[in-house]
C-alpha positions, 0 to 999 in steps of 0.5 A: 672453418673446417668442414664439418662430416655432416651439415644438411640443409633446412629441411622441411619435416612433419610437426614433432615435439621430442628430437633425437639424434643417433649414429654408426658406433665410432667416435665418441666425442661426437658434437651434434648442433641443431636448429628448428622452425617453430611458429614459423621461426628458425631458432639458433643453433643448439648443442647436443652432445652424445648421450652419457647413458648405456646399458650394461653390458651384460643387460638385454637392453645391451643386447639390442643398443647397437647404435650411439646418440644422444639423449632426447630434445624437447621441443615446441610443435617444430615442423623444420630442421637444420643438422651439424655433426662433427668428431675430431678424432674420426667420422660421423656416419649413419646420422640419423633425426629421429622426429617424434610426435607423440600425438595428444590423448583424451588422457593427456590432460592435467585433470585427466591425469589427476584422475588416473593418479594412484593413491596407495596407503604409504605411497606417494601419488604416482601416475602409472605407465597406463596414466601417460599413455605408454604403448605396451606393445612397443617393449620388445624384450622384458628388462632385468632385475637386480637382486636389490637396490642400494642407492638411488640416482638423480637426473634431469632430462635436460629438455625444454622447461616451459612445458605446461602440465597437459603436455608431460604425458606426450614428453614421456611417450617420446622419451619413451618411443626414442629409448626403445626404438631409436636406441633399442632399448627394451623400455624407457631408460628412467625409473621414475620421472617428476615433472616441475608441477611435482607430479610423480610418473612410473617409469620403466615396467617391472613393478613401482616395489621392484628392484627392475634395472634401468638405463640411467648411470652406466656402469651403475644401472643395475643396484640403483634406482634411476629418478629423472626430473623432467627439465634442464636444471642447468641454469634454471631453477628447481620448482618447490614443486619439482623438489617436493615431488623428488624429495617426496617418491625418493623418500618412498623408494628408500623405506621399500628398498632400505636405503638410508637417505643421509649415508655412504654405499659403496658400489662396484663399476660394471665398467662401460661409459662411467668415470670407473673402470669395471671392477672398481670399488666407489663410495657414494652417498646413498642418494647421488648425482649422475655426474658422480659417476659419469661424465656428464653435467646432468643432473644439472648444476642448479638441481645437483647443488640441492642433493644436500637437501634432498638427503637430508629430507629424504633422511628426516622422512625414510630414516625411521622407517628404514630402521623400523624396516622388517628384516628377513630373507629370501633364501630359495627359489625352487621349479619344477617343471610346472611350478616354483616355489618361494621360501624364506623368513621375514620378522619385525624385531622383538615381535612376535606377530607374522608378517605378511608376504607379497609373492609377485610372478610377473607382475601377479600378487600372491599373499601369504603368512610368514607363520611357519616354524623356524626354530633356528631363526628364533635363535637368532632374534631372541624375543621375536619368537620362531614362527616367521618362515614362509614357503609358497608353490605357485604353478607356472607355465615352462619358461622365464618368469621374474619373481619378485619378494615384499614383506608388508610392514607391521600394520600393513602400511608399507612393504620392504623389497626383499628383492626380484630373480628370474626363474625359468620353469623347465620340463626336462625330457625324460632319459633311459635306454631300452638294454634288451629287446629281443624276439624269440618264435613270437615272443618280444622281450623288452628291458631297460631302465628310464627316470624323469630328471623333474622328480625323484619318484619312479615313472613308466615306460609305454610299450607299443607294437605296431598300434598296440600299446602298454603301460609297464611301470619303471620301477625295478632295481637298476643300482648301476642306473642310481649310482650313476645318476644318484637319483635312487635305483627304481627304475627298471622295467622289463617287458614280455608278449606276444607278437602275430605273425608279420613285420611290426614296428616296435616302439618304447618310450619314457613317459614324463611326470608332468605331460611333457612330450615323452621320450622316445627310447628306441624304435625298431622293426621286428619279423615274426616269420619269414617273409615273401621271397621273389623277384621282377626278372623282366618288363618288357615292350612290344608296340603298346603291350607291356609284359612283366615277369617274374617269380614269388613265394610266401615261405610260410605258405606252401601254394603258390602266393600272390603279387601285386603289379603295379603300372603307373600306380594301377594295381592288379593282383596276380596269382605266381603259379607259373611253373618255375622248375628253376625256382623249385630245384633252388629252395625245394618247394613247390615250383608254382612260383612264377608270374606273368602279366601283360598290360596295354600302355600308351605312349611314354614312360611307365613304372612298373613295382611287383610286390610280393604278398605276406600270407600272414598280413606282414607288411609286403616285399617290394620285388623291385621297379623297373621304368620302361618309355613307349617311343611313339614313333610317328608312322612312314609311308608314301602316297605313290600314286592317284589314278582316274578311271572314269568317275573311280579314283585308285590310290596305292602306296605303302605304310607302316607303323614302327611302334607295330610289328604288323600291318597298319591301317590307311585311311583315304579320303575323296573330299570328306569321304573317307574308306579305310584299308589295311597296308597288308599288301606285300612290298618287298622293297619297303620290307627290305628298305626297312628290315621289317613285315613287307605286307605294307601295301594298300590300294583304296578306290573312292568316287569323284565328283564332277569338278575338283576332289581331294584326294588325301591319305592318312597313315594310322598310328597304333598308340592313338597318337597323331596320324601320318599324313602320307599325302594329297592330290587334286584331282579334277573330273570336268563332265565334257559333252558327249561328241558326235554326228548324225550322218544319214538319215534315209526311207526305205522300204522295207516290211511296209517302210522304215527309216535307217539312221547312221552316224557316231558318239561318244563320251570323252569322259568314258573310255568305251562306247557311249549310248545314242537315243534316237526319236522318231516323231516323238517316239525313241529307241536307245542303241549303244554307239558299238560299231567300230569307226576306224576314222573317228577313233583315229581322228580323236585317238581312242576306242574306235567303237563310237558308230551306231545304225538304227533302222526304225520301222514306220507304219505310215508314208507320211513326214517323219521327224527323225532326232538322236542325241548322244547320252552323257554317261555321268548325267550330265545334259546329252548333246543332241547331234541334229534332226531330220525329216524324211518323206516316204 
């Protein structure tokens, strides 16, 4: 057995009631066979086959069918299936299952839909989509109408017919819910449906007395009615039930749409998935199987073999009122661009009493009497009388509206259809063209012509200058503009004012009858008055100073005028009374005409827009714009030397700014003390390396402290940017002990005694002498270690100045303590150099 193009396995699915199957369009003698689980049991295998059903072509349902299938399965509570798919003539692609489970509703029951039944005097019982629980929301396109209905189509849904009565309205739903999304259909594709128990089910929306077209009979769906039993009748039988209901909504349908139950129409092929080729003229019975004008077996053999009766019913129920039926005719449907009106006539022979008329606009009726004279439809019905006209104006918004026409029979049982259209409500934008606008000194001329297409009647124009407006009414002779549109020639209009001194905006539009949107007809700008003449010659940088300028008049205006500057955004007005001879001699005028102006800017790129002002209030003159960039470069220089001079420290370098022309500042910091100096010291090696101002040089002193120090410098950016870090260096200042000796200690006698005391310090921190203190019983005298040791000074290679005598008179011959120290100039601990004691 060859392989089939599809055949999955048994798969496990969510539990549904109605199956579909849908495909790539290709091939159309696709097989499709399927088997489900039910109750825990796989059935056998049943066929499928494509779905004899399409729109027509021209439909809106055509439209959004882009995919083949087949028609839908009922089945019972499945919850697994099994595919196989197959086409001898090419492959099958893009199957899909499309599983529906409809879901149960309150309004499902039987005595829940006995309840929502529709009773109308002259109309069997019919449940509505609302009865069976139809999601609205799921319709995505409004159906087509035909103009009328000439037969009617029998079908069968070829499902399951063993559902009970509490589960049709759930099989309609997944009719429903399959036709529209799995299809693309814009709604269920029957009409009307009867289920076996012989209840009557509205079908596709549009209206139960509407002519709105299905998706039954291809090639035949728009002039018929399409009836579906719910059930396959192909091997079982038709309930009486079942054949009552059909007889009993058939029978109605044709009383409305005057259709004979027991005679022959013949009906044109759209063409499409029918047995005729479009174009072709058929003759059925008014009251015909699908397989008549498909290949199909539906409406199954068993149901088709009963149409005979079902005609002859219907003709023993209809035929009467079908004679009987009113005759008349909707001859116009009118719009404008807020309203449509309906009109025509409708009688009942030899009658001389007015019918009503029911006028449907989407759905919404409107009564009225068809009483209006109509002396030459009283010619023709000779006995009827000539008051049977109707004419009826409704408001509508713009867009598509369907409309639909009854005439109620005599006694106001019954309506006859004169038919469904569609019309679309348009608000044609106004036309007209502004022929003249024209200003002499100040003032504005204005003319042309305008009309509104929705109306024969003349309009206006509104004028606007700058804000001001007005109304000039279009109602002038323009024979040139009737003869071309032949709408009459009021339609002119001209204008005249006057306009201030300035640049304004002029505006003229055509004003729609209906409040629509209006129409512009031309808008332009007008000078009264010269305007400022000038020019932005120059912007230019020097560091972070911006200088622009440039020169300005107000012809209107002898003095000097006014410009706006802006930088960045930020404006400053400026008076432009620099003298420009220049300017002057070129338009004889007053040479105070010239502008400058200067503006500190930071780093980066910067617009720069003059504008020269209007003295009058015109709208300004923009003088142009100009971009200019501060490169903030980031400033040079070197730390070239830290010197230690005791507990000083000296730094000398050089730096600049390139951003500035002169002198920048350093900032030197010992640890966290900082100084700052100006680099204004003359370096004519740095100017020179660097073409620009030598004074680049700086010396800063700061104090150390005992131990480590820091010793950095900062070059400092003039923009405010980030500073130049020139350097840093430690320097260590260690508090080394003061050095020296006590030599000799002696009495003397000398003025009643003294002691004489000799020896050297000093303090390796400090580059000349030292101090000494020398105590002589408790009691000290301080000298500065000056005298010169030439030994000591060479031996520690320094300042030789390290020696000190001192004589210290005594008053007493008596032991005397004699103790020096050397001092430590930083304040450190001084070095004692040793105690003596002498005696006199």
């Amino acid at each position: 057995m060859p392989t089939p193009d599809v055949l999955t396995d048994e798969m496990d699915t969510r539990e549904f009631s109605v199956l579909g199957f849908t495909w790539d369009p290709g091939p159309t003698d696709v097989t499709v066979a399927f088997r489900v689980r039910e109750a825990g049991e796989w059935s056998d295998w049943q066929p499928v086959g494509g779905g004899d059903v399409v729109p027509d072509a021209d439909s809106l349902d055509a439209a959004r069918s882009t995919r083949a299938g087949t028609d839908p399965v009922v089945t019972t509570g499945a919850d697994g299936l099994q595919v196989y798919a197959d086409s001898p003539t090419g492959a099958v692609t893009g199957l899909r299952a499309v599983l529906v489970d409809p879901g149960v509703l309150p309004q499902d029951s039987a005595d829940a839909v006995a309840a929502a039944t529709v009773a109308v005097p002259g109309q069997p019982a019919i449940v509505e989509r609302a009865g069976w629980g139809a999601d609205e929301s799921l319709r995505p396109c409004q159906p087509d109408y035909s103009p009328a209905m000439r037969a009617v189509v029998v079908h069968h849904t070829a499902s399951a017919n063993g559902y009970s009565a509490d589960a049709v309205p759930g099989i309609i739903r997944g009719f429903y819910a399959y036709h529209v999304q799995s299809r693309g259909w814009c709604d269920i594709g029957y009409n009307v449906l009867v289920d076996r128990f012989g209840r009557v089910f509205e079908g596709r929306a549009g209206g139960l007395t509407s002519t709105v077209v299905g998706v039954h009979t291809g090639g035949f769906n728009s002039r018929t009615v399409g009836v579906a039993a719910i059930g396959d009748y192909g091997s079982t039988g038709v309930p009486g039930a079942l054949l009552d209901g059909l007889v009993s909504v058939i029978s109605w349908k044709a009383a409305i749409h005057n259709i004979p139950g027991d005679q022959q129409v013949t009906l044109v092929s759209g063409g499409g998935d029918t047995k005729f080729p479009a174009g072709t003229p058929v003759s059925f019975h008014t009251i015909f199987g699908h397989r008549d004008a498909q290949y199909t077996s539906c409406p199954g053999q068993n149901l088709y073999d009963l149409l005979p009766t079902i005609r002859a019913r219907v003709a023993a129920a209809a035929n009467a009122a079908v004679a009987a039926t009113p005759v008349g005719n909707w001859e116009q449907l009118d719009t404008t661009p807020s309203s449509l009106t309906v009109s025509g006539w409708a009688l009942a022979r030899g009658d001389t009493s007015p019918l009503s008329v029911v006028v449907r606009v989407d759905g919404r009726p409107t009564t009225i009497t068809a009483d209006q004279d109509r002396p030459d439809i009283g010619a023709a019905y000779p006995g009827s009388g000539s008051r049977h006209g109707f004419a009826l104006t409704l408001p509508q918004t713009p867009g598509r509206h369907v409309v639909c026409v009854e005439v109620v029979r005599p006694g106001g049982v019954g309506v006859v259809a004169l038919g469904c259209r569609t019309a679309d409500v348009v608000n044609r934008a106004p036309l007209g063209a502004v022929d003249v606008l024209r200003l002499q000194g100040r003032t504005l001329q204005v003319s042309g012509w305008t009309f509104d297409p929705d109306t024969r009647e003349s309009t206006s124009v509104h004028v606007y200058v700058g804000a001001r407006g007005a109304v000039v009414p279009a109602d002038r002779s323009r024979p040139d503009v009737g003869a071309a549109y032949r709408r009459g020639d009021r339609h002119g209009f001209e204008y005249t004012t006057t306009v201030p001194e300035g640049r304004h905006t002029v505006c003229v539009y055509g004003i729609d009858s209906a409040g629509g949107p209006p129409t512009v007809l031309r808008c332009t700008d007008v000078q009264v008055g010269a305007s400022p003449v000038g020019a932005l010659e120059a912007v230019t940088l020097q560091g972070t100073t911006l200088r622009a300028s440039g020169w300005a008049f107000d012809p209107d205006d002898d003095g000097p005028g006014t410009v706006h500057l802006y930088v960045d955004g930020r404006g400053t007005a400026l008076t432009a009374d620099v003298e420009r001879r220049d300017v002057g001699t070129a338009y004889g005028r007053d040479p105070r005409v010239g502008f400058t102006a200067t503006s500190t800017v930071g780093a980066g790129r910067h617009e720069v827009c003059a504008w020269a002002i209007d003295s009058g209030g015109a709208p300004p003159v923009a003088l142009g714009c100009r971009t200019v960039e501060v490169r903030d470069a980031a400033p040079v220089g070197v730390l070239e030397s830290v010197n230690v001079s005791g507990r000083s420290v000296v730094v000398q370098g050089w730096a600049f700014d390139p951003d500035s022309a002169g002198p920048t500042s350093v900032h030197v910091y010992v640890g966290a003390t900082g100084v700052a100096v100006a680099a204004d010291l003359q370096r004519t090696d740095v100017g020179t390396a660097y073409a620009r101002d030598p004074r680049t040089g700086f010396t800063a002193t700061g104090a150390l402290q005992v131990g480590a120090n820091s010793v950095c410098a900062y070059a400092i950016n003039t923009g405010g940017a980030p500073h130049a870090l020139l350097g840093c260096r430690e320097v260590v200042l260690r508090d080394a002990p003061p050095v020296g000796a006590l030599e000799r200690v002696e009495w003397v006698e000398r003025s009643g005694g003294a002691v004489d005391v000799w020896g050297w310090a000093f303090d390796p921190d400090l580059p000349g002498p030292t101090d000494v203190h020398v105590y002589v019983n408790g009691r000290g005298i301080a000298r500065a270690a000056t005298w010169e040791r030439t030994d000591v000074g060479r031996a520690y290679g320094r300042d030789p100045r390290v020696g000190f005598y001192v004589a210290v008179p005594v008053a007493r011959r008596e032991p005397q303590e004699v103790c020096v120290y050397a001092i430590n100039g930083w304040g450190a601990p001084h070095t004692s150099l040793g105690c003596r004691v002498v005696v006199g």
